[in-house]
C-alpha positions as CSV (number, residue, x, y, z in Angstrom):
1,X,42.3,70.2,-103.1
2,X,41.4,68.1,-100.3
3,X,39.5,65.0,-100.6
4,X,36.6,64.6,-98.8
5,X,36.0,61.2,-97.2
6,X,32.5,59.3,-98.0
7,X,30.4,59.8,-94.7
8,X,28.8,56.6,-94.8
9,X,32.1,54.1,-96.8
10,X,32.4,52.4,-93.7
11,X,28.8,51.0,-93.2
12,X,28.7,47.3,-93.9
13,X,25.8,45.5,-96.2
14,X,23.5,43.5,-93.9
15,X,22.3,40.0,-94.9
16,X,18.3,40.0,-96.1
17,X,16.3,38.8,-93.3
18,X,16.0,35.4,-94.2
19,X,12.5,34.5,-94.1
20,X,11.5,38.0,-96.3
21,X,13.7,36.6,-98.9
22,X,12.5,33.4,-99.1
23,X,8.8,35.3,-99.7
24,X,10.4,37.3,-102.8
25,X,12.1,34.5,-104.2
26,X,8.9,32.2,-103.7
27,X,6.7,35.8,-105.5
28,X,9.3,36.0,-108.6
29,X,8.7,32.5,-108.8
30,X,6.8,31.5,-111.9
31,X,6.0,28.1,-111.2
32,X,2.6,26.8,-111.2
33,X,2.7,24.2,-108.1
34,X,4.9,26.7,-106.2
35,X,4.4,26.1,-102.5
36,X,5.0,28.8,-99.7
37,X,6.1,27.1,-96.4
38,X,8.3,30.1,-95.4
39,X,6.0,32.9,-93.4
40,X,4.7,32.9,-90.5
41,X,1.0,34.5,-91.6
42,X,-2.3,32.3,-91.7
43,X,-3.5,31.4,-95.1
44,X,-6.9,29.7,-96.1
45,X,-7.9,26.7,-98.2
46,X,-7.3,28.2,-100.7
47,X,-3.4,30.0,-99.7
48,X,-5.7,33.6,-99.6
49,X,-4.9,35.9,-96.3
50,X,-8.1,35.7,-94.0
51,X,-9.9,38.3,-92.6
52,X,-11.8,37.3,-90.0
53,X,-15.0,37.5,-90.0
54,X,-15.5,39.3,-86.5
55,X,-12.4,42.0,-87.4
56,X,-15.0,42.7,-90.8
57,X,-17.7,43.4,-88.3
58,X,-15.6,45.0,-85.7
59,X,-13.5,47.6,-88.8
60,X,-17.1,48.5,-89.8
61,X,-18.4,49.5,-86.4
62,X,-15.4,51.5,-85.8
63,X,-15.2,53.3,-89.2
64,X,-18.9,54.3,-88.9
65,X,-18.6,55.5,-85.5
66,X,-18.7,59.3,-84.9
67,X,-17.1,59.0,-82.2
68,X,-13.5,57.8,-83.8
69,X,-11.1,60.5,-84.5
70,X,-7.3,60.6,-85.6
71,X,-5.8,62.2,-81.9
72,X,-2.8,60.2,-80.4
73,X,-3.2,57.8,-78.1
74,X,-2.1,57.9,-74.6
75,X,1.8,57.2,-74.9
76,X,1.0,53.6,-72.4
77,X,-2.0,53.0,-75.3
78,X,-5.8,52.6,-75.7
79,X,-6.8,51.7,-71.9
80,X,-9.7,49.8,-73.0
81,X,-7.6,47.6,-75.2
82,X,-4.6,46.8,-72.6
83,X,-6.6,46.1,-70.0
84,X,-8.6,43.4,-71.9
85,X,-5.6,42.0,-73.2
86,X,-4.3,41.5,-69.5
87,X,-7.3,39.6,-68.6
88,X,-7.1,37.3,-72.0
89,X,-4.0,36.3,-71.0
90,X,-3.9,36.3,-67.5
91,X,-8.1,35.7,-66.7
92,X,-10.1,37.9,-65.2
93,X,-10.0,36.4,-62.0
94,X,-6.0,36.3,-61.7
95,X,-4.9,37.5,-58.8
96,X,-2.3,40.1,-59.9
97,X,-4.9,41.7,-61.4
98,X,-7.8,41.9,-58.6
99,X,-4.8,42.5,-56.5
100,X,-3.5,45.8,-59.1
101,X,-0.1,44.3,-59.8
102,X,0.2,44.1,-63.4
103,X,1.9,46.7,-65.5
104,X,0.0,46.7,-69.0
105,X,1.1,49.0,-72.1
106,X,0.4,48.5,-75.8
107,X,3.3,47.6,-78.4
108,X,3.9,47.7,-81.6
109,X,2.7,43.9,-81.9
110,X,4.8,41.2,-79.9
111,X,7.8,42.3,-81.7
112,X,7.6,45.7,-79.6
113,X,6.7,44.0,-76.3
114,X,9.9,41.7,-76.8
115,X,11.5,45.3,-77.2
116,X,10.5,47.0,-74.6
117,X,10.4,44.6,-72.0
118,X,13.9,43.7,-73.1
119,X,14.6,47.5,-72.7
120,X,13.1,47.2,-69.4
121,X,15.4,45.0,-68.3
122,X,18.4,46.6,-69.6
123,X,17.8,49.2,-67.8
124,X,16.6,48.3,-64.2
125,X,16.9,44.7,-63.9
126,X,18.9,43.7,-60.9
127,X,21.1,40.6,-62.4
128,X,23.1,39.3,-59.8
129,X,26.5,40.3,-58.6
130,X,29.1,39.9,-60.9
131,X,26.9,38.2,-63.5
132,X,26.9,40.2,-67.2
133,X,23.4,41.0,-68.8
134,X,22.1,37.7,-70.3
135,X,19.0,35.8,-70.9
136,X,18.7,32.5,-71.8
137,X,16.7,31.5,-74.7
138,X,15.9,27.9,-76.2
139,X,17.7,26.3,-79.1
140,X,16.1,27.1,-81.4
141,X,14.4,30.4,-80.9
142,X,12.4,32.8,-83.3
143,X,15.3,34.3,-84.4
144,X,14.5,37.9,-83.7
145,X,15.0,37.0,-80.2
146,X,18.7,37.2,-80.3
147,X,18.8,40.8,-82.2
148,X,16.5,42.4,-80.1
149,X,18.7,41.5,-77.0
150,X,21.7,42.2,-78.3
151,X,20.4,45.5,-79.1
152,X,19.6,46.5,-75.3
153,X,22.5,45.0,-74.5
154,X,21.8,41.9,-73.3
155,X,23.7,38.2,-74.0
156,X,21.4,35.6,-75.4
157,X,23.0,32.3,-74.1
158,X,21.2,29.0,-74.9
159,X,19.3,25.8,-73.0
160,X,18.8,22.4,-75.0
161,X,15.1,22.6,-76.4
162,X,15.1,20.6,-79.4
163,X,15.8,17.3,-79.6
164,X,17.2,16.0,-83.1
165,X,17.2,12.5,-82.5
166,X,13.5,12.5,-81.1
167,X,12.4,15.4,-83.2
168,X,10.9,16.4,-79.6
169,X,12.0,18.3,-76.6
170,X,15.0,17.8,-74.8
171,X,13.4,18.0,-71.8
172,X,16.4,16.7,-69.3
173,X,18.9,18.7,-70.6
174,X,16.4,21.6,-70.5
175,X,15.6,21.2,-67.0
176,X,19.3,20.6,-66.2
177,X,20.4,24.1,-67.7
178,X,17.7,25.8,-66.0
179,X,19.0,24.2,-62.5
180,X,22.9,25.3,-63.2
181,X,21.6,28.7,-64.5
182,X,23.1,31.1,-61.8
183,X,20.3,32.2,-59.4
184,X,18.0,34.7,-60.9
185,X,18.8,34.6,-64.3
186,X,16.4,35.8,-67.0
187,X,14.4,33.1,-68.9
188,X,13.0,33.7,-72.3
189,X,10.1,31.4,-72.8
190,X,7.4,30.4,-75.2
191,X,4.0,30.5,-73.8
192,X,2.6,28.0,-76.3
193,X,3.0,27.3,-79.7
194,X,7.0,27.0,-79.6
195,X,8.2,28.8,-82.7
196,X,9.8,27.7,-84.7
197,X,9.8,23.7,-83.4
198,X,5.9,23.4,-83.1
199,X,6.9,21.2,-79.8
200,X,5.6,22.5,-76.7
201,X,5.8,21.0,-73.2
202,X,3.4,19.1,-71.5
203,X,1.6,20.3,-68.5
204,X,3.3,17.8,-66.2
205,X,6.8,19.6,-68.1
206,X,5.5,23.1,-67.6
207,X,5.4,22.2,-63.8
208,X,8.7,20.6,-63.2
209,X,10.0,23.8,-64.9
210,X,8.0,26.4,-62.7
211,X,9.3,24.0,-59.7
212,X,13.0,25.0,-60.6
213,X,11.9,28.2,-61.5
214,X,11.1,28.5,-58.4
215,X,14.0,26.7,-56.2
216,X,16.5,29.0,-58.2
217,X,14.8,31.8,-58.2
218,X,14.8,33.0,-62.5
219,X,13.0,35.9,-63.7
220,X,10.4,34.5,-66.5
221,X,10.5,36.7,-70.0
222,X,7.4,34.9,-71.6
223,X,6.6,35.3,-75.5
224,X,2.8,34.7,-76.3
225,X,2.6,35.4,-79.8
226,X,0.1,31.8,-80.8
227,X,-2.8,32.2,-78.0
228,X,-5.3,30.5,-79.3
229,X,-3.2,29.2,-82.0
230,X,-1.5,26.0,-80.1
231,X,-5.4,24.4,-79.5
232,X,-7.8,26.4,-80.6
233,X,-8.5,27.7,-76.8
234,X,-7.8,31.3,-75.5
235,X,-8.1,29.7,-72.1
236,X,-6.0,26.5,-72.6
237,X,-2.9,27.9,-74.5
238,X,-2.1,30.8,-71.4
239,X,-2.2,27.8,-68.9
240,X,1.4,27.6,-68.4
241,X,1.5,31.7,-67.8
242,X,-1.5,31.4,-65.3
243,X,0.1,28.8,-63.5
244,X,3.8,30.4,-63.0
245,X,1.5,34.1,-62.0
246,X,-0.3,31.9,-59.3
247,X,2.8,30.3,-58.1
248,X,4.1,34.2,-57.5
249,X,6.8,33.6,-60.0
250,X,8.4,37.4,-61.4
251,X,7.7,37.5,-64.8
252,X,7.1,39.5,-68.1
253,X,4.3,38.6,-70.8
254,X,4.9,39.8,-74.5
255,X,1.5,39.8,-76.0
256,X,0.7,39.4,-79.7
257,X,-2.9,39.9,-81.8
258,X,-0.9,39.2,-85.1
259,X,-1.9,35.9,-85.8
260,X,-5.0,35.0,-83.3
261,X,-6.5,38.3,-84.9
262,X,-5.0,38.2,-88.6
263,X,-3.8,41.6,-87.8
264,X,-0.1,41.6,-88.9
265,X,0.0,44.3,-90.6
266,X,-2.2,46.5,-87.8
267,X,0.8,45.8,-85.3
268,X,-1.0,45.2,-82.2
269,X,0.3,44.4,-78.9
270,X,1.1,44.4,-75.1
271,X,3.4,43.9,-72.4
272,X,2.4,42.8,-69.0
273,X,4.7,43.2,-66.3
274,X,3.9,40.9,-63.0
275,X,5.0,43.2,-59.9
276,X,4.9,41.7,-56.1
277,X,3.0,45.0,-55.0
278,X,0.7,48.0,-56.4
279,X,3.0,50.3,-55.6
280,X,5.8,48.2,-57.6
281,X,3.3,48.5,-60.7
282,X,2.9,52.0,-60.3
283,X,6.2,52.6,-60.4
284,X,7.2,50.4,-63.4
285,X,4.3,51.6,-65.7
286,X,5.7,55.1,-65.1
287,X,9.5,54.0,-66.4
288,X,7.4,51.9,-69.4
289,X,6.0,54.9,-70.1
290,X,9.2,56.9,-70.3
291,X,10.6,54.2,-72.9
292,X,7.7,53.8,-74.9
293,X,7.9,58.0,-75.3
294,X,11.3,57.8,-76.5
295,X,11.1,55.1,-79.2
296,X,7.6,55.6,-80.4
297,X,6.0,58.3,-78.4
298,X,2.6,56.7,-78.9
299,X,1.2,53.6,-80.9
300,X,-0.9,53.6,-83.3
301,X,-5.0,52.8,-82.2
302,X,-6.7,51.4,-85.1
303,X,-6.0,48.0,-84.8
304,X,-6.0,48.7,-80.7
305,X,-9.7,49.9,-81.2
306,X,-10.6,46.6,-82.7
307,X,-9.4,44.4,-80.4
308,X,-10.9,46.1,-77.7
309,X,-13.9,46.6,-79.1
310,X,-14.1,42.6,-79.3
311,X,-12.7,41.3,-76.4
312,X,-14.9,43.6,-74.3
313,X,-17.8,42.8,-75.9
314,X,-19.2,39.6,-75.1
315,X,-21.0,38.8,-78.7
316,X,-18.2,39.9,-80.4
317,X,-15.7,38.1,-78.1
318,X,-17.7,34.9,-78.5
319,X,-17.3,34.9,-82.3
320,X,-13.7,35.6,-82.0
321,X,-13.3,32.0,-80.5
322,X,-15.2,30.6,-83.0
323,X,-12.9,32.3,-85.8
324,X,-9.9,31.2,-83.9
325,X,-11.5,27.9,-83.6
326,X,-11.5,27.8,-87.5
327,X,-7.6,28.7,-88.2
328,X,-6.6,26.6,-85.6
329,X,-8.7,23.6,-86.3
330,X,-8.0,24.0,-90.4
331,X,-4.0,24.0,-89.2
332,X,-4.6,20.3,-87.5
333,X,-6.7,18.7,-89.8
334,X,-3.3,19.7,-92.4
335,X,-1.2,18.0,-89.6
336,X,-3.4,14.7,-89.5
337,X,-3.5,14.8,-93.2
338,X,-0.2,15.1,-93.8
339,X,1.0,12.3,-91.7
340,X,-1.7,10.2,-93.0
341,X,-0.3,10.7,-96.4
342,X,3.5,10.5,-95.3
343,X,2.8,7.4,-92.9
344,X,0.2,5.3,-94.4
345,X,0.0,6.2,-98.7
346,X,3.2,6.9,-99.2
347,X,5.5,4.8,-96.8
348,X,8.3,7.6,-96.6
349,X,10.9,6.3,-94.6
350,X,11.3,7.5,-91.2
351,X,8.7,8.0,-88.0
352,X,6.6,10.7,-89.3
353,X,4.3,10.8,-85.7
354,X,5.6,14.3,-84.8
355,X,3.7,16.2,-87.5
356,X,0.7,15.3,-85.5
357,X,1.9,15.3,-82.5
358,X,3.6,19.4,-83.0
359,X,1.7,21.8,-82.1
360,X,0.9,25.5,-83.6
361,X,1.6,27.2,-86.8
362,X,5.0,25.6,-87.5
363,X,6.5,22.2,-87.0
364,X,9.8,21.0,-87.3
365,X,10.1,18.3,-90.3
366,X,13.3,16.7,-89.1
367,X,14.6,16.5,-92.9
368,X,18.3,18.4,-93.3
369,X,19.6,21.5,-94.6
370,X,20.4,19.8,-97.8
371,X,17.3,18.3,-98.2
372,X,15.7,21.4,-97.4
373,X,17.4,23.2,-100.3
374,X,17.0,20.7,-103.0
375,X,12.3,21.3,-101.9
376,X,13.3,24.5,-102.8
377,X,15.8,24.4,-105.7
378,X,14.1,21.2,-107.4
379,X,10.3,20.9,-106.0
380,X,9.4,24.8,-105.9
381,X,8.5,24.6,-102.3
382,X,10.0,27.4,-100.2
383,X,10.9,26.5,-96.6
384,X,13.6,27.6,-94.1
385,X,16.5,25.6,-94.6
386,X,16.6,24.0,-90.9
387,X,13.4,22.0,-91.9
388,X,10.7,23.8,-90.6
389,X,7.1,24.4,-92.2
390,X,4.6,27.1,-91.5
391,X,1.7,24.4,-91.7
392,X,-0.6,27.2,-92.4
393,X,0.9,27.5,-95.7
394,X,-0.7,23.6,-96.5
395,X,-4.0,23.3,-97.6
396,X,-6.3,20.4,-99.7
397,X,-4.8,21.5,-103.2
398,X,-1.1,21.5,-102.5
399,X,-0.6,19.3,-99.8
400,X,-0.5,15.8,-102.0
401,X,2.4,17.8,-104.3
402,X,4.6,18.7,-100.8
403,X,3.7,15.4,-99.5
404,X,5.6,13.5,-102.5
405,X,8.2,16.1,-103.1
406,X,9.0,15.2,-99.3
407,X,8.6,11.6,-99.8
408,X,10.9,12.3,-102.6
409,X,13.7,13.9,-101.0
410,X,13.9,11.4,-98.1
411,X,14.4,8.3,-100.6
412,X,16.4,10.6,-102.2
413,X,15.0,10.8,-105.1
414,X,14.6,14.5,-106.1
């Protein structure tokens, strides 16, 4: 009797994503003073998820409203919704949009726009002559990055970002890479809010990059998953995408309401595609369509419904800033605190200035891998091990406690 091989024997076991196991291990983890610097999510004073206020009002105008069913959406998404989103992160006054030249469908969060406009690319990008499919993204990226374009198809080579020594941006090297790059080469960029470094350019930066942008001629693949996160200002943190879409640079804008709408879980978002003509948008929004079909065939609209019901309404818009005012306003005063306590109570060794001086959810610590392990292993406190913090994770009851464990594990002392 024949034996019959095992279909699947020759599937390998994948690694655990590395920042969901660092939230089981910190769950399973009895301690009392436990501290969860791992995830990405917005916590309050008091570590709770927040809901904010405006999504309450928003869930309970849309659950009561007769109006609501459960049909599918249109396969490009809820209209009202990705059209609003365009304008929040492009203003309504942009000129590819008076002018009908941006390409708008709604993802499955900024995950999905990273996806599909990856997938976009793949397909019916025109890389130049002889060059393989690659993008550049910086060094360090959300890692994510690097699977999604590997799994169109696409290389994901590097450019100096992060600066070791400085604990800042390597902004010549940066700048030099982007030069060498080979005429229209893709570019993944942050919008704001760099994760995971927390170190964004300046605006002076942002415009010696669009110059060279420019002279060579890049394709721009930008990430905005932190509007409103970086500053506390809608407006402020899409400067650096308003200013390469006036400049006429080509570009793509992956558009996230996880964390400036504390919907993670509702998975809403958008991709923007810049096109030189109306006819160009046309045309694209039809293929977007065709890929969004095959992968998802529609998204889903709750979440959708509530962000369009509050970025088109102007009460309900105005009391989103304030909410994202509140998160990102809570996140710096932990920044301020925490170097006040690192700098001036404690006297840990070292320049502690870019704490403050990051921006965004995360920052970059500059301690090692080693000294990363031992906060988790000895102090309870769960971080990644290349140093960085989700800062949302700090609050006024835990913050002296990772303050000395860090002071601790500089002096070496833990």
């Amino acid at each position: 009797m024949s034996v019959i091989p095992e279909t699947w024997g020759g599937v390998p076991l994948a690694p655990p994503d590395a920042i969901y196991k660092l939230t089981y291990a910190y769950n399973d983890d009895p301690y009392p003073e436990k501290v969860n610097l791992g995830v990405g999510a917005y916590r309050d004073d008091n570590a709770k998820p927040w809901i904010l206020p405006v999504v309450r009002k928003a869930t309970e105008i849309t659950v009561n409203d007769p109006a609501v069913d459960h049909e599918y959406l249109p396969i490009t998404g809820l209209a009202q919704f990705t059209s609003a989103a365009a304008r929040l992160i492009l203003s309504p006054e942009s000129p590819a949009i008076v002018e009908n030249r941006v390409s708008s469908v709604q993802t499955i969060s900024g995950t999905g726009a990273n996806f599909l406009g990856a997938l976009f690319l793949s397909r019916f990008y025109q890389w130049p002559e002889g060059q393989k499919k690659v993008a550049y993204v910086s060094d360090p990226t959300w890692v994510n990055h690097h699977q999604i374009l590997k799994g169109v198809g696409i290389e994901p080579l590097t450019y100096p970002y992060y600066d070791p020594a400085t604990i800042g941006l390597a902004f010549d090297k940066y700048l030099d890479t982007l030069k060498s790059a080979p005429p229209r080469s893709v570019l993944l960029l942050h919008a704001c809010a760099h994760n995971p470094t927390g170190v964004d350019p300046t605006r002076e930066q942002w415009l010696q990059i669009a110059d060279v942008v420019q002279e060579r001629a890049h394709y721009v693949f930008f990430d905005s998953a932190y509007q409103g996160f970086a500053s506390g200002d809608l407006d402020a943190d899409a400067w650096a995408v308003r200013e390469f879409v006036k400049r006429g640079i080509p570009l793509l804008i992956c558009q996230s309401f996880a964390k400036n709408a504390g919907l993670y879980g509702e998975r809403v978002g958008a991709l923007h595609i810049v096109s030189p003509t109306p006819e160009a948008a046309v045309r694209i929004k039809s293929q977007l369509s065709v890929l969004t079909r095959s992968v998802i065939s529609s998204p889903p609209a709750h979440g959708a419904r509530l962000m369009a019901l509050i970025m088109n309404d102007p009460v309900l818009f105005g009391e989103w800033k304030r909410d994202i005012k509140t998160m990102a306003e809570r996140i710096i005063t932990m920044r301020k605190e925490l170097h006040r306590l690192l700098t001036d109570e404690l006297k840990t060794p070292g320049n502690w200035d870019h704490i403050a001086n990051q921006i965004g959810m995360f920052s970059f610590t500059g301690i090692t891998e080693e000294q990363s392990r031992l906060l988790t292993e000895k102090a309870h406190v769960y971080l990644t091990t290349n140093g960085r913090i989700s800062m949302a994770g700090l609050n006024s009851h835990n913050i002296r406690y990772f303050a000395e464990c860090l002071d601790k594990v500089v002096r070496g002392q833990l």
